[in-house]
PyMOL commands that place a pseudoatom at each C-alpha (Angstrom):
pseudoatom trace, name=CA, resn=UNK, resi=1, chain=A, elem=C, hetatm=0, pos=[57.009, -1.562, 8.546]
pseudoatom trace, name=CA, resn=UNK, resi=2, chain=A, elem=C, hetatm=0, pos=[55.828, -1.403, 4.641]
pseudoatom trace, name=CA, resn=UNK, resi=3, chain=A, elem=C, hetatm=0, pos=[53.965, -5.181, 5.503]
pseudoatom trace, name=CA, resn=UNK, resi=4, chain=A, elem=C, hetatm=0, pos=[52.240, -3.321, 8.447]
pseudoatom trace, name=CA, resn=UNK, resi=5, chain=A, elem=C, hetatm=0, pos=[50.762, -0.197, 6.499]
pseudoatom trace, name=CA, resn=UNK, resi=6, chain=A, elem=C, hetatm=0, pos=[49.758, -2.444, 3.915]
pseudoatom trace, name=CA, resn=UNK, resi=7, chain=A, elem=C, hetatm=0, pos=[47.871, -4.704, 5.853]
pseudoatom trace, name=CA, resn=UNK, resi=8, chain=A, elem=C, hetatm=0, pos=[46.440, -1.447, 7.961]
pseudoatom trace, name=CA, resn=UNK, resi=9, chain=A, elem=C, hetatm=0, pos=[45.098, -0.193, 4.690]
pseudoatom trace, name=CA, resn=UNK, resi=10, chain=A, elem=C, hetatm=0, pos=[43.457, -3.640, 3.358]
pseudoatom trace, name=CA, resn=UNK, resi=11, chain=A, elem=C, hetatm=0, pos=[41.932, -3.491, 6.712]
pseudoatom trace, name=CA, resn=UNK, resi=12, chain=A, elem=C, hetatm=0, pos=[40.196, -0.281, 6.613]
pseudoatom trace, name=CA, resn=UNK, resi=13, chain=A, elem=C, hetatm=0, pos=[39.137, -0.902, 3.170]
pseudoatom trace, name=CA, resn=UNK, resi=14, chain=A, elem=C, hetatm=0, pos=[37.198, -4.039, 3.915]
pseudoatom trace, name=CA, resn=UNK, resi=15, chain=A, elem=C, hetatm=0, pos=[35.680, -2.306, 7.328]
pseudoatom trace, name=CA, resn=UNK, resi=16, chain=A, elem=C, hetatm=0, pos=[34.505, 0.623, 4.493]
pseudoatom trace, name=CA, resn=UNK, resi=17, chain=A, elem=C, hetatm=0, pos=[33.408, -2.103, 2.075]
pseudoatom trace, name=CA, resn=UNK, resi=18, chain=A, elem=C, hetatm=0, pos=[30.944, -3.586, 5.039]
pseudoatom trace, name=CA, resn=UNK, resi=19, chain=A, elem=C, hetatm=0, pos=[29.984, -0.365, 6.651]
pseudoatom trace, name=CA, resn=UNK, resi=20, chain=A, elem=C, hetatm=0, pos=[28.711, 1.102, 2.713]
pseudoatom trace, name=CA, resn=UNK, resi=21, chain=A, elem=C, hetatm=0, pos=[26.991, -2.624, 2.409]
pseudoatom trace, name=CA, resn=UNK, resi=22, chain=A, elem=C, hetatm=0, pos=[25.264, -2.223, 6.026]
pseudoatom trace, name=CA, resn=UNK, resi=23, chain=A, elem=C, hetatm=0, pos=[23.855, 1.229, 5.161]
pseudoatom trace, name=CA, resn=UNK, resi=24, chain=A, elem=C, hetatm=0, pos=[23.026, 0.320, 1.201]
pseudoatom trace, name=CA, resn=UNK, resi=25, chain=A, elem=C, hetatm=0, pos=[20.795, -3.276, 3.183]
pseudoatom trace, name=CA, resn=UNK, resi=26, chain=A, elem=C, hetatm=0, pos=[19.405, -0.893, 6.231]
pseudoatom trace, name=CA, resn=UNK, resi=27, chain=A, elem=C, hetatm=0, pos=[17.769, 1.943, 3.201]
pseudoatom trace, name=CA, resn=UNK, resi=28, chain=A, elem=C, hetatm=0, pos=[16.678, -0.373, 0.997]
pseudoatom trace, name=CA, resn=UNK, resi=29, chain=A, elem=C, hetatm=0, pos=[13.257, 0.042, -0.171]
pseudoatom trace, name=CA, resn=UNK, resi=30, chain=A, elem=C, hetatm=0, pos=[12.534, -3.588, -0.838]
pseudoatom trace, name=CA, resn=UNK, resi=31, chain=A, elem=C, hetatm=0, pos=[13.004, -5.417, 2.767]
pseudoatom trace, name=CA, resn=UNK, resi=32, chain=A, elem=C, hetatm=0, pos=[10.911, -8.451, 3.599]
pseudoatom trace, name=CA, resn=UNK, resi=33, chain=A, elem=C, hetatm=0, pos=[8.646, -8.262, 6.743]
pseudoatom trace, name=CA, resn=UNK, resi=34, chain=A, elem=C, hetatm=0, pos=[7.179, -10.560, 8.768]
pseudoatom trace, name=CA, resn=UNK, resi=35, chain=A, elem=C, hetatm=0, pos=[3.646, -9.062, 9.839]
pseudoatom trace, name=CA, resn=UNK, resi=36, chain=A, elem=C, hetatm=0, pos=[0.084, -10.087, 10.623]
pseudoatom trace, name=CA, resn=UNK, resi=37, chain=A, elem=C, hetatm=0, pos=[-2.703, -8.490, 9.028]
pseudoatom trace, name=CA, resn=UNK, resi=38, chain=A, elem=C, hetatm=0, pos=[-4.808, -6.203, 11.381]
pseudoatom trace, name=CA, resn=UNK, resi=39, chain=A, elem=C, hetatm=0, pos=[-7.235, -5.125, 8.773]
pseudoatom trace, name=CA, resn=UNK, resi=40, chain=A, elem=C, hetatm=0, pos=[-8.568, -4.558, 5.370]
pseudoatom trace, name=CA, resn=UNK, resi=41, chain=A, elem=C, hetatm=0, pos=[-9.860, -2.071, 3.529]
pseudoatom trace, name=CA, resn=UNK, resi=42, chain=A, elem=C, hetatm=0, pos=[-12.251, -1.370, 0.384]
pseudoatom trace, name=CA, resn=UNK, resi=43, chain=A, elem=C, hetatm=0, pos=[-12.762, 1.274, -2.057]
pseudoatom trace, name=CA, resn=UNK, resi=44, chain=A, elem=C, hetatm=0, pos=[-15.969, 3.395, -1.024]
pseudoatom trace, name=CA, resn=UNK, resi=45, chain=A, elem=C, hetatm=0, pos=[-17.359, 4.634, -3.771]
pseudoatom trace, name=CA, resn=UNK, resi=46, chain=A, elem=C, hetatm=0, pos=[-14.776, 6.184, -6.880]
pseudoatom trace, name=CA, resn=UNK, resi=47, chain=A, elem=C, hetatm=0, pos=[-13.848, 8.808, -4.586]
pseudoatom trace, name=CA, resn=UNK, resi=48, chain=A, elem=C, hetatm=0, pos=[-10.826, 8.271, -3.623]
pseudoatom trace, name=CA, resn=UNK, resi=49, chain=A, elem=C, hetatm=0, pos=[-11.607, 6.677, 0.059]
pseudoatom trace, name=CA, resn=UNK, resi=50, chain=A, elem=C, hetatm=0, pos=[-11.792, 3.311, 1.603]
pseudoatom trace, name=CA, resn=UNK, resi=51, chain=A, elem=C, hetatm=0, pos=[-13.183, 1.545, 4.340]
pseudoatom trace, name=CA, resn=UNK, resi=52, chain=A, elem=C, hetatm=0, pos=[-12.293, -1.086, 7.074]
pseudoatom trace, name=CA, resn=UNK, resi=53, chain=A, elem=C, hetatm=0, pos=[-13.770, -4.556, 6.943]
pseudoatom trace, name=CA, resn=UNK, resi=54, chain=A, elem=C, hetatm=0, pos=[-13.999, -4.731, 10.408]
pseudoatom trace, name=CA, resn=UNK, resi=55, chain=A, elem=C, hetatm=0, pos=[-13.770, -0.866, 11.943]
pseudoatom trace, name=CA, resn=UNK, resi=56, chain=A, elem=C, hetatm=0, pos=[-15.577, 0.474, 9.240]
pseudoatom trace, name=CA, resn=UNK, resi=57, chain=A, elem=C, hetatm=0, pos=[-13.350, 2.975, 9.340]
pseudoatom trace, name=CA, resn=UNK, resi=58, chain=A, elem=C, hetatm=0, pos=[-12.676, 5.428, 6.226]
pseudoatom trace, name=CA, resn=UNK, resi=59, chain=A, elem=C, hetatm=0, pos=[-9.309, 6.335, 5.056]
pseudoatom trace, name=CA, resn=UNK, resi=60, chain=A, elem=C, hetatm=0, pos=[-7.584, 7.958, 2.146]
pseudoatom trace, name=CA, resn=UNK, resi=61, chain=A, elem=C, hetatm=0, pos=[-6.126, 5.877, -0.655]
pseudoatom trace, name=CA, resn=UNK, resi=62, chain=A, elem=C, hetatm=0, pos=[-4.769, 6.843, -4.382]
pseudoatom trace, name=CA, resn=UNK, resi=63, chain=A, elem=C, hetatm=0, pos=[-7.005, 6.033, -7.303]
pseudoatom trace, name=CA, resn=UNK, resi=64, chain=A, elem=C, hetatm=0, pos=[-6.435, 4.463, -9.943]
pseudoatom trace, name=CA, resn=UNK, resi=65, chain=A, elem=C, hetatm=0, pos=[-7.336, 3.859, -13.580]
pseudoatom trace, name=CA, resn=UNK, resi=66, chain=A, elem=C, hetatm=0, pos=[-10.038, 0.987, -12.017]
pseudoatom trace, name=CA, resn=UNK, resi=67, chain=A, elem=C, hetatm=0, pos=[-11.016, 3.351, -9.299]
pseudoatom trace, name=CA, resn=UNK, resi=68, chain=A, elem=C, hetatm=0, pos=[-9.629, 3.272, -5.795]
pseudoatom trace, name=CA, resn=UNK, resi=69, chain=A, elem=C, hetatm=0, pos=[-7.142, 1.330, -4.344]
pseudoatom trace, name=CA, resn=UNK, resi=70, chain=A, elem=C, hetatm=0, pos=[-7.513, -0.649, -1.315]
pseudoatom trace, name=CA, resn=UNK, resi=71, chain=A, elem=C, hetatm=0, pos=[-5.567, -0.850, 1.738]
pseudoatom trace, name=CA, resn=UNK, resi=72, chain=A, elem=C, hetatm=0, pos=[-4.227, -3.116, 4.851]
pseudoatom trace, name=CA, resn=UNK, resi=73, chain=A, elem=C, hetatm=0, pos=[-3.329, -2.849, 8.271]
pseudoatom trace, name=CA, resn=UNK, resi=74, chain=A, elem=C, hetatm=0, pos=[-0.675, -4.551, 9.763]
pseudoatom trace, name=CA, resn=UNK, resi=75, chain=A, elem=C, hetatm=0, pos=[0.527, -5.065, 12.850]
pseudoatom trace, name=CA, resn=UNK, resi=76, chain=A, elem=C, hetatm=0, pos=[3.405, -3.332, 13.047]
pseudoatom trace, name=CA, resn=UNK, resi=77, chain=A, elem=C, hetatm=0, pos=[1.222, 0.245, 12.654]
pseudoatom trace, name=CA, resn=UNK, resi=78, chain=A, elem=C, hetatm=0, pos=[1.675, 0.811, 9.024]
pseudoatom trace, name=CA, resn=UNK, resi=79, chain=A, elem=C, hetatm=0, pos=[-1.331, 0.839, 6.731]
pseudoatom trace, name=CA, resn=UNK, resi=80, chain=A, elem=C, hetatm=0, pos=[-0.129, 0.035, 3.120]
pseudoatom trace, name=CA, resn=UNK, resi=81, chain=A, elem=C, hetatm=0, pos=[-2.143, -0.016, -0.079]
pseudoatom trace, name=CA, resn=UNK, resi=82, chain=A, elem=C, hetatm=0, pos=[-2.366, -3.129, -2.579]
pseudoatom trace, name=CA, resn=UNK, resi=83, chain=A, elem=C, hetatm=0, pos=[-3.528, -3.883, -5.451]
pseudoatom trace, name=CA, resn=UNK, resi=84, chain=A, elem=C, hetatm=0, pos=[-7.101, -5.052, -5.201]
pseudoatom trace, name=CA, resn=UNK, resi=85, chain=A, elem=C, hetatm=0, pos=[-7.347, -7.944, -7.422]
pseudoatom trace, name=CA, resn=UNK, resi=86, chain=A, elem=C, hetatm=0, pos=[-4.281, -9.571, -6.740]
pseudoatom trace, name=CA, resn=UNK, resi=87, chain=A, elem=C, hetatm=0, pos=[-4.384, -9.879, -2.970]
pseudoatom trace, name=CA, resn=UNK, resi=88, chain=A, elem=C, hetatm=0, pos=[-8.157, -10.162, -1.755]
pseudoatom trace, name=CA, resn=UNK, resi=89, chain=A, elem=C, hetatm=0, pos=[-7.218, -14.063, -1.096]
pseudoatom trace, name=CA, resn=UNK, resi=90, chain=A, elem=C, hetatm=0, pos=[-5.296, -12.795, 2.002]
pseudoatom trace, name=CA, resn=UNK, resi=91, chain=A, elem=C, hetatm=0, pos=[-7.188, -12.649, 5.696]
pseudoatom trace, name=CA, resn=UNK, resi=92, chain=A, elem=C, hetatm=0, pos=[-7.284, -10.666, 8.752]
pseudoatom trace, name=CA, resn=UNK, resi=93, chain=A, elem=C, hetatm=0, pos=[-5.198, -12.462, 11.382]
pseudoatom trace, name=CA, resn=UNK, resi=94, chain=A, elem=C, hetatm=0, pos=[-2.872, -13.958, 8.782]
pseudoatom trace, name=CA, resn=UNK, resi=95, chain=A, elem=C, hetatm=0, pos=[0.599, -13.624, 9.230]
pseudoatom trace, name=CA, resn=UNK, resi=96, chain=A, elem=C, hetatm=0, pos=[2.465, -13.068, 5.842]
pseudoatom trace, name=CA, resn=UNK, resi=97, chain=A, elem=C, hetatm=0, pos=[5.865, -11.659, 4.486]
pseudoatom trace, name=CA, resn=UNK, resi=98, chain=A, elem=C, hetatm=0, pos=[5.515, -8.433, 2.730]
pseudoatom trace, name=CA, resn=UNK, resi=99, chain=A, elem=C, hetatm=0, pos=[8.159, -6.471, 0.152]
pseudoatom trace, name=CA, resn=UNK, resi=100, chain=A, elem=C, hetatm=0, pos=[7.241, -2.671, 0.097]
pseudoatom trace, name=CA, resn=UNK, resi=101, chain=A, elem=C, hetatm=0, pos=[7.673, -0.182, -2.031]
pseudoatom trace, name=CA, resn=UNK, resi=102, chain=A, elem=C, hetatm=0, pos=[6.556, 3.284, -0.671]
pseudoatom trace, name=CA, resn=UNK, resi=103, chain=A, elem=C, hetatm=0, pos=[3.589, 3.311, 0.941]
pseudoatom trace, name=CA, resn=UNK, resi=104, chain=A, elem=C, hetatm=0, pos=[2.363, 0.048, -1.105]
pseudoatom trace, name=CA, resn=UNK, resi=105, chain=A, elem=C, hetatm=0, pos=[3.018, -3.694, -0.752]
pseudoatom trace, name=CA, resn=UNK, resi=106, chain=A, elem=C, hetatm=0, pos=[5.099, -5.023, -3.777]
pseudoatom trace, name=CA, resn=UNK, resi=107, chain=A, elem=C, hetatm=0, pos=[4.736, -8.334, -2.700]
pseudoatom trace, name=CA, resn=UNK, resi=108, chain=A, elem=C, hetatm=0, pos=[2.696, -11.092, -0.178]
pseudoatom trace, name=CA, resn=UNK, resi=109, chain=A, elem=C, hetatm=0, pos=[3.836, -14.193, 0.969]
pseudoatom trace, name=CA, resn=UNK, resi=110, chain=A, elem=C, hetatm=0, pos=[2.826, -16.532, 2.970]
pseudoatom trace, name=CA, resn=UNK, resi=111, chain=A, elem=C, hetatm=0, pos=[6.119, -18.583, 3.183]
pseudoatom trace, name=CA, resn=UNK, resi=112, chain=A, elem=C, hetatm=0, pos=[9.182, -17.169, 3.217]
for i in range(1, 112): cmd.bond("trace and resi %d" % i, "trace and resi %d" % (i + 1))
show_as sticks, trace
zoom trace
């Protein structure tokens, strides 16, 4: 009967062990997405704003030291911003692989 409780108990620890692992993967800020890119959009003016490439539509984005940031739409409805310089290379229609952090992409790539 000891071999039973034992093994009952190793048991339950390694269903804990996956369950805390599942939870710790399913909150984690840094997931990779697959997404296409639905639109872009460009600082308007210094005042804190941007606008759409293709809407011309004007939303709200944090400024920076440089100015404003920019954003992009993706198809999955969220509209993340990204660092200006390092990710103008990147078109509408593209599908890429984005790491976020927040409301702002950490990381593009094109291949996974």
């Amino acid at each position: 009967m000891n071999r039973v409780k034992r093994k009952a108990v190793i048991l339950i620890g390694l269903i804990a062990v996956l369950i805390i692992l599942f939870i710790v993967y399913l909150t984690s800020p840094g997931r990779l997405a697959k997404v296409e890119i639905v639109e872009k959009y460009y600082p308007h003016f210094s005042d804190g704003k941007a606008i759409g490439f293709k809407t011309n539509k004007v939303i709200s984005v944090s400024k920076t030291e440089e100015g404003s940031n920019c954003a992009m739409k993706f198809n999955n409805g969220e509209t993340l911003e990204i660092d200006c310089d390092r990710y103008l290379n990147y078109k509408i229609g593209e599908t890429v692989y984005i790491t976020t952090e927040g409301n702002h992409v950490k990381e593009i790539q094109r291949k996974r």
